[in-house]
ZADOBA-78652 format. One record per residue: residue number from 1; residue in three letters; z, y, x negated of N, C-alpha, C in turn. Coordinates in steps of 0.05 Angstrom, whole numbers, plus 5000, padded with zeros to 4 digits. Each point is the difference from the previous one (the first is absolute). Example, Ala and Ser with C-alpha at 12.3 -4.5 7.8 and 13.67 -1.06 7.14 Angstrom:
// ZADOBA-78652
i,aa,nzz,nyy,nxx,cazz,cayy,caxx,czz,cyy,cxx
1,Ala,5156,4886,4736,5000,5024,5018,5000,5024,4982
2,Ser,4986,5021,5007,5001,5024,4984,5014,5022,5015
***
This chain:
// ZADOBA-78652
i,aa,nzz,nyy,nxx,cazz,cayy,caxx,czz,cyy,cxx
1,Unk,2975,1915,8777,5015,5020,5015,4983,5010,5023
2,Unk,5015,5002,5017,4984,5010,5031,5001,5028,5001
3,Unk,4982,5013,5009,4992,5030,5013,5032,5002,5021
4,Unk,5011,5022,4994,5024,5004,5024,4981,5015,5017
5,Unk,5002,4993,5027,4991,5014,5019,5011,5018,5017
6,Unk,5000,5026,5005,5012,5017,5013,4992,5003,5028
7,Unk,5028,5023,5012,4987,5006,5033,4988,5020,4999
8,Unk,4979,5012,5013,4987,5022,5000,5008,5020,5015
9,Unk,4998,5027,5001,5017,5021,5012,4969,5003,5014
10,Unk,5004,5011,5027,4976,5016,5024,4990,5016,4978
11,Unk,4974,4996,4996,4986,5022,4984,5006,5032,5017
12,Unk,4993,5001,5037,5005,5021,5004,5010,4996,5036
13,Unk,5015,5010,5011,5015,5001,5025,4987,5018,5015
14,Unk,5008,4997,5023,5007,5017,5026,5020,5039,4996
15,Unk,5013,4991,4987,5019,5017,4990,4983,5022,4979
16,Unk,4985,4983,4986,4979,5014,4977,4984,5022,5015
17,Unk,4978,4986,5019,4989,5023,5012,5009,5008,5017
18,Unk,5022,4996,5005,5010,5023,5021,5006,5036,4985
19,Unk,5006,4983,4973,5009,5033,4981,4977,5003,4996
20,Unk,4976,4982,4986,4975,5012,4995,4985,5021,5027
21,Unk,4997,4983,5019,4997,5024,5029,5009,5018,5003
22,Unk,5018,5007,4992,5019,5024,5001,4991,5023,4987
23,Unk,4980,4994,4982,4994,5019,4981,4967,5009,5002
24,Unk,4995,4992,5025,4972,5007,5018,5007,5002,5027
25,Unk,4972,5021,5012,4998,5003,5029,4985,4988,5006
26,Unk,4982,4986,4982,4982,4979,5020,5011,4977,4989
27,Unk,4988,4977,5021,5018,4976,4998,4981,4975,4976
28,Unk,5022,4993,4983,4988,4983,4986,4995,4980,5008
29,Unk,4970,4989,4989,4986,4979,5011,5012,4973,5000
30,Unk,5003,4986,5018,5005,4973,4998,4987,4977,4983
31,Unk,4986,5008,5000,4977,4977,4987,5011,5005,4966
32,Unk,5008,5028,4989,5013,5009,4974,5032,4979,5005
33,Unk,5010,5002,5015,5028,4988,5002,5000,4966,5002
34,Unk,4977,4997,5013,4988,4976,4989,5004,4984,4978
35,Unk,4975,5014,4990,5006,4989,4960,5011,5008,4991
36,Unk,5013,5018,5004,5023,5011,4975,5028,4986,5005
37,Unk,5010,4980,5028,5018,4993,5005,4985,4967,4978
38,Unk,4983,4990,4993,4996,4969,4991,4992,5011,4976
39,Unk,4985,5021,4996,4986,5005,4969,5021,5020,4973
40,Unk,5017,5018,5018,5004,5018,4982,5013,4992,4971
41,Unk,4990,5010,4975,5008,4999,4981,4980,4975,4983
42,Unk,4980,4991,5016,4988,4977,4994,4978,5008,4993
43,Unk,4979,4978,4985,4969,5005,4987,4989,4977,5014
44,Unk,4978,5002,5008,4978,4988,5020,4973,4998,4981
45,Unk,4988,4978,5009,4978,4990,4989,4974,5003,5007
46,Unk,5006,5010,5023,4974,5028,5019,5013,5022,4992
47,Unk,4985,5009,4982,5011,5024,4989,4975,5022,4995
48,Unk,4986,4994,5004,4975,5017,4999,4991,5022,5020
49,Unk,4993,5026,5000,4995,5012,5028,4977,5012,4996
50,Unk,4970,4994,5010,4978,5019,4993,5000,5021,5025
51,Unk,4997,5030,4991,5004,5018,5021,4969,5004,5011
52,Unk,4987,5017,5016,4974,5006,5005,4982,5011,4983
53,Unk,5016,5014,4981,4984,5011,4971,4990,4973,4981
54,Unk,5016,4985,5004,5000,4975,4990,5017,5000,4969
55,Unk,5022,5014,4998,5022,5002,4976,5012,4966,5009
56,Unk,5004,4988,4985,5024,4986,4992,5028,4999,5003
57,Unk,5017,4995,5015,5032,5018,4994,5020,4972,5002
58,Unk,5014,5001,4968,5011,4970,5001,5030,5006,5020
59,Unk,5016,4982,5010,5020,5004,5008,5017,4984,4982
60,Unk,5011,5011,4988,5019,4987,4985,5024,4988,5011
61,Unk,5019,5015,5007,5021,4983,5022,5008,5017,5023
62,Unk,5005,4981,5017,5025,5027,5027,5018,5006,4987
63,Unk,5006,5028,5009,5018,5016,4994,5028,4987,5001
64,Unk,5024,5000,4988,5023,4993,5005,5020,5020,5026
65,Unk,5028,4981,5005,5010,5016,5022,5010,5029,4986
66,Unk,4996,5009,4973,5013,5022,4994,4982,5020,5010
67,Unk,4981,4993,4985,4976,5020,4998,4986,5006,5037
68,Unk,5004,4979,5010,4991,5004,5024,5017,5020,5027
69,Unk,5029,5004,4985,5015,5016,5003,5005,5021,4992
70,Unk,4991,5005,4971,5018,5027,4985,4968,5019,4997
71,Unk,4974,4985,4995,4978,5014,4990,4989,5020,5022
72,Unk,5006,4991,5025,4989,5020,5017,5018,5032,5010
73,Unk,5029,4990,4988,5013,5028,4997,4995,5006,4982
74,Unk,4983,4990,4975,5000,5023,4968,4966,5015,5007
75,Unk,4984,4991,5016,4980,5005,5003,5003,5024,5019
76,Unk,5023,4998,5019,4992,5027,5018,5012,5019,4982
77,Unk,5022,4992,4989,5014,5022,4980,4977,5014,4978
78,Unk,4982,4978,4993,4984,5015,4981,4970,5016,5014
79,Unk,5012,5006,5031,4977,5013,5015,4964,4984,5007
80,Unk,5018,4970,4995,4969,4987,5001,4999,4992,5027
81,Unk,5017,5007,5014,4982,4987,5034,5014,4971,5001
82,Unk,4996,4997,5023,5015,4971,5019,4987,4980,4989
83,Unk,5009,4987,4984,4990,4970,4989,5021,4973,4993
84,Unk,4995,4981,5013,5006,4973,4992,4990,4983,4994
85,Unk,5017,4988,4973,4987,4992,4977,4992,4966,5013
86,Unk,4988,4986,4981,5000,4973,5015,4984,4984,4977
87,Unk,5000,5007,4971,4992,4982,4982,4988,5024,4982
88,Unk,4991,4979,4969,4999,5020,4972,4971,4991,4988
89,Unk,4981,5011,4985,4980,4990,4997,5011,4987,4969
90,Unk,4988,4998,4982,5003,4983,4978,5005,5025,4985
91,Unk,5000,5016,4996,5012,5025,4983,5023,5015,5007
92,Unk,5004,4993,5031,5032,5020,5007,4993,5012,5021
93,Unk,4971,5009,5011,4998,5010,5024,5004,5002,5023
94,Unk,5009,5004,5022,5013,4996,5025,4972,4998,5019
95,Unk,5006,4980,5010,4983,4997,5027,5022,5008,5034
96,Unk,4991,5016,5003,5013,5014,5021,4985,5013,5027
97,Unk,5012,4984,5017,4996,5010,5033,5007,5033,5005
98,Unk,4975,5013,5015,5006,5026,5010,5022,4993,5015
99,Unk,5020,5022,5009,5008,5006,5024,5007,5018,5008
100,Unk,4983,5014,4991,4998,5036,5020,4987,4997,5023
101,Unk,4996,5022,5018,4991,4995,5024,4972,5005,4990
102,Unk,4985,5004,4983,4972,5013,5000,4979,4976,5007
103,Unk,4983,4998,4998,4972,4982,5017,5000,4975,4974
104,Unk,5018,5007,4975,5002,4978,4979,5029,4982,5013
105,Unk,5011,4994,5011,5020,4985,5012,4998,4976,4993
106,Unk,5016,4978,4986,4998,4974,4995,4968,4998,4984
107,Unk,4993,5024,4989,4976,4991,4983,5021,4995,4963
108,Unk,4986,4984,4996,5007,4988,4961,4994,5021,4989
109,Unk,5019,5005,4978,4987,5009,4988,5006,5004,4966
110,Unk,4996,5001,4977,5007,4985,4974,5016,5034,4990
111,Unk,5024,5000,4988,5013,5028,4999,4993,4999,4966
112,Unk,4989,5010,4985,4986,5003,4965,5016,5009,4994
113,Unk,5021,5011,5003,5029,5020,4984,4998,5001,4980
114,Unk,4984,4980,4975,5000,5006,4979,4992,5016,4984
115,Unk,4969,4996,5016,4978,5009,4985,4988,5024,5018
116,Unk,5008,5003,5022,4986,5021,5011,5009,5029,4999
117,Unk,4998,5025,5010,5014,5018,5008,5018,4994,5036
118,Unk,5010,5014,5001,5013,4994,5032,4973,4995,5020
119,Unk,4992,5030,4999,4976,5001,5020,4978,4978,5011
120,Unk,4996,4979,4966,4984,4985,5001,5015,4962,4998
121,Unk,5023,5014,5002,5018,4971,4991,4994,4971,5028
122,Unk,5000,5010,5019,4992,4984,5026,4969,4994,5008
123,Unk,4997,4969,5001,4968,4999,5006,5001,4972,5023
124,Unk,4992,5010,5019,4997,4981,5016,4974,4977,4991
125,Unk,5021,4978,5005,4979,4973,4996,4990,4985,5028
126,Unk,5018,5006,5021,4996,4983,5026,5011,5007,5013
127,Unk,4991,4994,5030,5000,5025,5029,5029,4993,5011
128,Unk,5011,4971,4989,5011,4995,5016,5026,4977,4977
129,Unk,5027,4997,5002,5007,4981,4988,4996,4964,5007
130,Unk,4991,5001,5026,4990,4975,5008,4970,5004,4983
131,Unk,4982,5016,5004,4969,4990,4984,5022,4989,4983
132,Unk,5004,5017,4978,5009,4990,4967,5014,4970,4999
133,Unk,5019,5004,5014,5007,4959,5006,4981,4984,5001
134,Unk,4985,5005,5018,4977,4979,5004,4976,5004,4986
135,Unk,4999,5024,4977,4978,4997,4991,5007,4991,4965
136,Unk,5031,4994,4997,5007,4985,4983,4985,4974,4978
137,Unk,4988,5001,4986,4986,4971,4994,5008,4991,4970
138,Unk,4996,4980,4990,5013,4984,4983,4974,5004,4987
139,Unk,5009,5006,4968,4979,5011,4979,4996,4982,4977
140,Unk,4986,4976,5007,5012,4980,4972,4981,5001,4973
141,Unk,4982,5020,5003,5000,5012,4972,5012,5012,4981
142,Unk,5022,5019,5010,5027,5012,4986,5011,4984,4994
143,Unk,5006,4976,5011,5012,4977,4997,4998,4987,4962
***
């Protein structure tokens, strides 16, 4: 018996971020609309991110088109500030782009919701969501 092979639906459109933009005053990065238009909902094999502290931070997968839509209106609702989401660590954590106007703009940053209090729930890993792309590396000892 053969594998039936299906058609694939656009992981994410034109149409997508146009609502996602909508829901910020500063403009979301292209380079984010990038991967999230070929990656979203997917797991990558560079998945590793060492920050300057030198933590570890796995990326487990890009975010899907839901979450990349619905999480950044539950986040302002829950008074946490302008954030878009853009992938989950291996426990549930959100890796999420600033986008407030403050001097953190397009800096990464890992949202702890679990385990933290609010205050402490946000910790920036990288200055920028391009560093974090490119500082991506494939970990084949986890392997």
């Amino acid at each position: 018996m053969n594998i039936r092979a299906f058609n694939l639906r656009p992981k994410l459109g034109p149409k997508n971020f146009e609502i996602v933009q909508k829901m910020f005053t500063t403009e979301v990065p292209e380079l984010y609309k990038q991967y999230l238009i070929q990656y979203a909902g997917c797991s990558i094999k560079e998945d590793t991110f060492t920050d300057n502290a030198g933590c570890k931070w796995i990326l487990a997968s890009f975010s899907n088109s839901s979450d990349i839509m619905n999480l950044p209106k539950e986040f302002k609702t829950a008074g946490w500030g302008d954030w878009i989401v853009f992938g989950y660590d291996e426990g549930g954590w959100h890796y999420c782009i600033n986008m407030s106007t403050t001097e953190n703009y397009n800096s990464v940053f890992i949202n702890r919701w679990t385990d933290h209090e609010p205050e402490n729930q946000f910790v920036k890993i990288a200055d920028s969501f391009e560093e974090f792309m490119q500082g991506l590396q494939e970990d084949n000892k986890r392997l």
